[in-house]
Each structure stands twice: as structure tokens, then as C-alpha cells.
N, C-alpha and C positions, 0 to 999 in steps of 0.2 A: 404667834404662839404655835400656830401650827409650825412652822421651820423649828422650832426648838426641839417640836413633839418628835418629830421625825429624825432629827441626830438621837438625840436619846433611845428613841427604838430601834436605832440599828447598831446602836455604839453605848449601851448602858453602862459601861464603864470608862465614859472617857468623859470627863468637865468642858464644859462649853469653849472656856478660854483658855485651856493650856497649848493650843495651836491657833497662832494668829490665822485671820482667812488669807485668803491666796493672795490679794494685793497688798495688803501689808506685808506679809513676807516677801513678796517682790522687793516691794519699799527699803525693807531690811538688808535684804542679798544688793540691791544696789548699793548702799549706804556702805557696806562693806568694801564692795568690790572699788567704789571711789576711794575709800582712807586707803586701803593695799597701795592705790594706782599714784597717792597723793606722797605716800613714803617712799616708794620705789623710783618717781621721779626725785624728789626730796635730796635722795641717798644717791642718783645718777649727778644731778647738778653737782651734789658735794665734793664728788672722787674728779666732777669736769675742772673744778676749780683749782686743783691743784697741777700748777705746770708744767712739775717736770714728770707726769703719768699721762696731760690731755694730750689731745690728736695733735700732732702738729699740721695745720689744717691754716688756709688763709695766706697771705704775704707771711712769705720766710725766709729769712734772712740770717747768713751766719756772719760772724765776725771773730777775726782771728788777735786776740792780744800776746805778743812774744814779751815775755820778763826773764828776769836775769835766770832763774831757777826752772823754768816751764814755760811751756806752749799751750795758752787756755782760748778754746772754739766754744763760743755760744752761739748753738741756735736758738730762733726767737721767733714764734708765729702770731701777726699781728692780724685782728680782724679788718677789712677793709671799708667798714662800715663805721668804726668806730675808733680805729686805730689803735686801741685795747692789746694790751700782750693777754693771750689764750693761753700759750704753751711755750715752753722753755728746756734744753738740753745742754751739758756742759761737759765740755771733755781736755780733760789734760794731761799731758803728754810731757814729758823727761824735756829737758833745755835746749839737750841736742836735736831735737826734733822740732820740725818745723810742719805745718798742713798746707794752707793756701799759700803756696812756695811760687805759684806763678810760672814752676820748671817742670819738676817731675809731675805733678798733676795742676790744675790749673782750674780755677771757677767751680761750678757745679762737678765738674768729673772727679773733685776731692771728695765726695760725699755720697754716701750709699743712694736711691732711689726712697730708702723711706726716711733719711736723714738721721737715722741712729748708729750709724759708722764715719768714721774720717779717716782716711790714711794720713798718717804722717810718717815724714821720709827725714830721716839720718843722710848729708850727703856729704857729712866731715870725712875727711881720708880715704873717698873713691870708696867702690864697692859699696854705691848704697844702700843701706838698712832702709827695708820698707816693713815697715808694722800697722795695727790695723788699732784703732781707740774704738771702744764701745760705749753707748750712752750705760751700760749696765755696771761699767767701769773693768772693765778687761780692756789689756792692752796686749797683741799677738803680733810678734815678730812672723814675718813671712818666708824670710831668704831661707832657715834649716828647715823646710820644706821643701825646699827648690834640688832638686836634684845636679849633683856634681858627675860629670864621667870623669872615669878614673884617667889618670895623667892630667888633668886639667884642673884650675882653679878656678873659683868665680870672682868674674873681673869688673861687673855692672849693672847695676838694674836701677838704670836711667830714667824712667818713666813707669807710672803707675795711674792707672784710673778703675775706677766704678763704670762697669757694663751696664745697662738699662735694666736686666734682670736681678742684678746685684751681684752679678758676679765680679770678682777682681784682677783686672791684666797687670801682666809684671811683667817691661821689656828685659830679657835675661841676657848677658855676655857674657861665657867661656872663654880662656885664654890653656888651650892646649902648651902641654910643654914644649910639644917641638913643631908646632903649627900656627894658622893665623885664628883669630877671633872666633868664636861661633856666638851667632843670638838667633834667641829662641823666642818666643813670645807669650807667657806661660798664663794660666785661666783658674783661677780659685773659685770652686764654686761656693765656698767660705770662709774663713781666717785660718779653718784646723785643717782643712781638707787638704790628699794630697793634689799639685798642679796636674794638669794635663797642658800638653804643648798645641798651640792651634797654628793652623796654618797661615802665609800671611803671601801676599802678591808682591812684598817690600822687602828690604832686608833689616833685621833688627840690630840697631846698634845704640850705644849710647851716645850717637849726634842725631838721631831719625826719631821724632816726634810721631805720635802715634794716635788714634780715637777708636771707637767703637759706634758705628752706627745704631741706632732702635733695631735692627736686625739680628746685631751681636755681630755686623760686620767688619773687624778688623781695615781700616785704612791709614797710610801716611799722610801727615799734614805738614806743615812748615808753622811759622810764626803764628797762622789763622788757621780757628778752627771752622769746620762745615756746621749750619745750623741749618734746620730745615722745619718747614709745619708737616703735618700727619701724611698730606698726600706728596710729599718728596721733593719738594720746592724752596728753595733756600739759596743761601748766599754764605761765602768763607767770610768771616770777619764778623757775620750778624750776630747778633745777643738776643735776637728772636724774632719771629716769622710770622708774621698772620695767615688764618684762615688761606685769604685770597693772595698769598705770596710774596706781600710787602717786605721785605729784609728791613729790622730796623739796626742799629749800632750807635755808640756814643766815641766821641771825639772831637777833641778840642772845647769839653764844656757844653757841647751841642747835641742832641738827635738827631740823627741822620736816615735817611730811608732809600731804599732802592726797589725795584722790584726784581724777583729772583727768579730762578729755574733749575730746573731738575740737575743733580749730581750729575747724570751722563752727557748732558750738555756744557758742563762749564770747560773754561779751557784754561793753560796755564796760568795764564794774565789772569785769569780770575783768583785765584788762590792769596794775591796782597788786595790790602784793602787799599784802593786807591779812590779818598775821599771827595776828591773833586767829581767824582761819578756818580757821587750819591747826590741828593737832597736835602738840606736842612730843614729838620720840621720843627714849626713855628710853637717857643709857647712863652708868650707874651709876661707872664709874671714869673720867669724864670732866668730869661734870654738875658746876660751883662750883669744879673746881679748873684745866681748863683753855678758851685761847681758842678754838673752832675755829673755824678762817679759812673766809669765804664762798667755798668752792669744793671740789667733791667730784664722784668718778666711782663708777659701777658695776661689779662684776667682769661679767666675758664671762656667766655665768649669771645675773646680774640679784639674785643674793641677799646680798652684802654690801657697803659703799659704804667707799671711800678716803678718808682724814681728813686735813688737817693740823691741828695741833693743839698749839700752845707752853702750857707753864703759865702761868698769872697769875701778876702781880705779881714777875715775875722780870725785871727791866727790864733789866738787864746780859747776860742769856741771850738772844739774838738765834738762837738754835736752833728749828728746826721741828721736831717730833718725826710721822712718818709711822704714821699707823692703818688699821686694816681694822675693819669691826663689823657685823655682822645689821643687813638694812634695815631689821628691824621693831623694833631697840633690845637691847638685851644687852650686856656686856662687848667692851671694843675690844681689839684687841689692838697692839701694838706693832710696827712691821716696821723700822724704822731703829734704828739705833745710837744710845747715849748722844752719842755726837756730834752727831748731828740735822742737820738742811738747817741751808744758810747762810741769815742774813739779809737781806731785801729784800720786793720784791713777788712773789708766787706764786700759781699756778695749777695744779690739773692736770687736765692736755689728756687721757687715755685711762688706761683701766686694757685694756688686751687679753692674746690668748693669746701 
């Protein structure tokens, strides 16, 4: 009675209970600030589930189908945990266009760094059309951006890749009228942007193969490209690098390993893959009964490598079936479904967090 006495005579016009005491209103503002926290997750899950908006995040994998009318690239990010598709991008491109060409760009270097671009290349009738496919669905021709000098025509642009920044190299050939070739090596730093010409230690032609190091440094290659881990360690022909400098590559159905060394170390002979110099690494429920297709990535900690991998001799099964396995050989394990990838041409671009 007395606490009643004492609100009333400082506060004669306020009712006992039109203000909860201080830990019930706590109680309250909590209760709130949970339902806020429970719909804002709610409404994040919702917009995650839909795949052609989530992260492409996890094992990703594109795959190229050519039809009689179009050239359709789906990327495809699967969780590694569950094999789950997360996220999905589709990009299609006119008949005469081709992406994972194997020529002008090749594997990973057909694909932008965040996988929402593909080049694909026109190489019907010389002087190839290089245009850029967006996942937003723009498709941007490159070549009338490319600058002509006067008396001369444009005679080739043989090779094309995604810089690690995202920028775009175009090898360019000039054919002066009354001179020999010129090539240039030209640098988008987007689809609309004008080129800038970068310097090169090679000469740019439409028979000289070309890459971009993590640097942005322009080099010539042959058949094999240079793959390397973070501190510079690598091998030409690898399809990926461990931590501690393992080169791995696939051939003949098999995994192979080497160990590598630094770009300023290697010598010509190194530049062909010459397989009997490697090691085949071991993986027991794989070895004689399945193909694994030339192309494989690392997990984020560098300890197990991403496979695809269809059985033999099942010529009607155009199914990929998706692996993980110890870099150093052991049992693979499975991460897709009995349904498997579609069939076509495939790669995969990244395994990340």
C-alpha cells in the first residue's frame, strides 16, 4: 500500500496500470524484436531459395548444350554437403555461337570471375565475332568497339578470355593494305567499354595462344595452360594446385599428381604434359569402372578435389554423376543424385565457401 501511496502522490494523474513495470516491458520489446528477426530471416530464406537470384556459392559447374537454333550454358551451384542445386544461371546465345569452344577461350577462362558472363565466339568466315552473354540477358558484340587504323582491315580475333578481375582480352589482327599483319592484345574493362591495348612480351597472332595470370599478366602458352596455387607454384597442364604445390590433372580416365614449381623455374619441356612424369592417384571406387572428365576444382582448404565422373560403357546414360575425394587418393564420395548432371560439354569453374 504504501508503493501505491507514493506513485499517486507524485503522479495523480496517471492509473497504476497504463504503463507495464520495466521488466514486462522488456519482455515486450524482446517479443517484438524476436517476431522482426523471425520474418526478416523468413523473407532472406525465401528470396535464397530461388536459383536463378541465390549466390552462386559451393561446387559450380557449367555445362554447354549446342542445338540446332542456340548455344545454351547453365551454371549450376551444388552444395557439397548435400549435393543440393542452391543456384542456377542460363545464358543463350544465337547458333552461330559457340562458348566452351576448347579454341578461342577454353575451361574457366570462358567465364567471368563471378560467373554472370560467358563469352561466346562466332568463328564461321574468319574474322571472329567475339560478344559477351549476360546472366541479366544482354548479349554485346565486342569487335565495333575495337578500333580499326585507317588503310587497314580487321583480319582476327582468335582468342578471347576473362582476366581475374573481370576484365576482357581480345587477341586483335590488322591486315594493312599494303603491309604485313599487326596484333594487338586489347583489355575491356566491360562489354561497352572502349578497349585499351596492353602490352605483351609475345607477338599477337591468330596462331599464339594466350592467358592472363592472377596479376593481370599477359603470357603465351601452347596447347597447356599455366595453373598455379596463391603462392606461385604450379604446373602447365594442371587443373589445380594445392596449398603445398601438388599439381593435379586428369588423363586417360585417371588423376594424376605432380609436384610443381614456380613459373620462373620451369623450362620448355615443361610447358607439354608429359604423363608418365606424373603419378596416378589412387581412388579405389572409381579406378576401371568410371570416365572422369578432364576438369576438377579444390575445396576452400585445399584437401579434397571435385570430380565428375559418368560410368563406362553406359552409352545411353548421358548422366554426370558429381564426386568429392582426398587429394592424396582414397574413396570418392558421391554428392548428386541418381539423376546425375545433364548431358553435354562440362566444366567446373569453383568449388568455394
Amino acid at each position: 500500500m504504501t508503493h501505491v501511496h507514493q506513485i499517486h502522490s507524485h503522479h495523480p494523474h496517471r492509473h497504476r496500470h497504463e504503463r507495464p513495470p520495466p521488466h514486462r516491458l522488456r519482455g515486450i520489446l524482446d517479443s517484438i524484436q524476436l517476431f522482426c528477426l523471425h520474418h526478416r530471416r523468413a523473407g532472406t530464406a525465401s528470396a535464397a531459395a530461388d536459383p536463378s537470384t541465390a549466390p552462386l556459392r559451393g561446387i559450380v559447374i557449367a555445362s554447354t548444350e549446342y542445338n540446332s537454333d542456340d548455344t545454351t550454358d547453365t551454371i549450376t551451384a551444388y552444395d557439397p554437403a548435400t549435393g543440393e542445386v542452391t543456384a542456377t544461371r542460363t545464358f543463350t546465345v544465337p547458333s552461330e555461337y559457340t562458348t566452351y569452344t576448347g579454341g578461342a577461350c577454353e575451361r574457366e577462362h570462358c567465364y567471368s570471375p563471378d560467373f554472370e558472363r560467358v563469352l561466346a565466339i562466332d568463328t564461321s568466315g574468319g574474322n571472329e565475332r567475339v560478344a559477351v552473354a549476360s546472366s541479366d540477358g544482354s548479349f554485346t558484340l565486342l569487335n565495333n568497339l575495337i578500333p580499326v587504323p585507317q588503310g587497314s582491315r580487321s583480319y582476327s580475333n582468335a582468342y578471347a578470355k576473362f582476366g581475374p578481375n573481370g576484365s576482357i582480352y581480345v587477341a586483335h589482327e590488322d591486315k594493312p593494305d599494303d603491309g604485313d599483319f599487326v596484333g594487338t592484345l586489347y583489355r575491356f574493362t566491360s562489354e561497352t567499354s572502349t578497349p585499351e591495348a596492353v602490352p605483351t612480351t609475345f607477338t599477337v597472332s591468330n596462331t599464339q595462344d594466350f592467358q592472363i595470370l592472377p596479376d593481370s599478366t599477359p603470357i603465351a602458352i601452347g596447347h597447356y595452360a599455366w595453373e598455379a596455387n596463391n603462392n606461385g607454384v604450379g604446373c602447365y597442364g594442371a587443373l589445380a594446385v594445392t596449398p603445398d604445390g601438388t599439381c593435379l590433372t586428369v588423363d586417360k580416365d585417371a588423376v594424376y599428381s605432380k609436384q610443381g614449381k614456380p613459373l620462373s623455374q620451369t623450362a620448355e619441356s615443361d610447358k607439354s604434359l608429359r604423363i608418365e612424369q606424373w603419378t596416378k592417384v589412387s581412388l579405389p571406387n572409381l579406378d576401371g569402372t568410371h570416365e572422369i572428365v578432364k576438369t576438377l576444382r579444390l575445396s576452400p582448404d585445399g584437401t579434397r578435389m571435385a570430380l565428375l565422373a559418368p560410368f563406362k560403357k553406359l552409352e545411353d546414360d548421358l548422366s554426370y554423376q558429381l564426386y568429392s575425394a582426398p587429394v592424396g587418393g582414397g574413396e570418392a564420395t558421391q554428392l548428386t543424385k541418381v539423376t546425375g548432371i545433364a548431358g553435354g560439354k562440362h566444366v567446373i569453374l569453383a568449388w568455394s565457401e
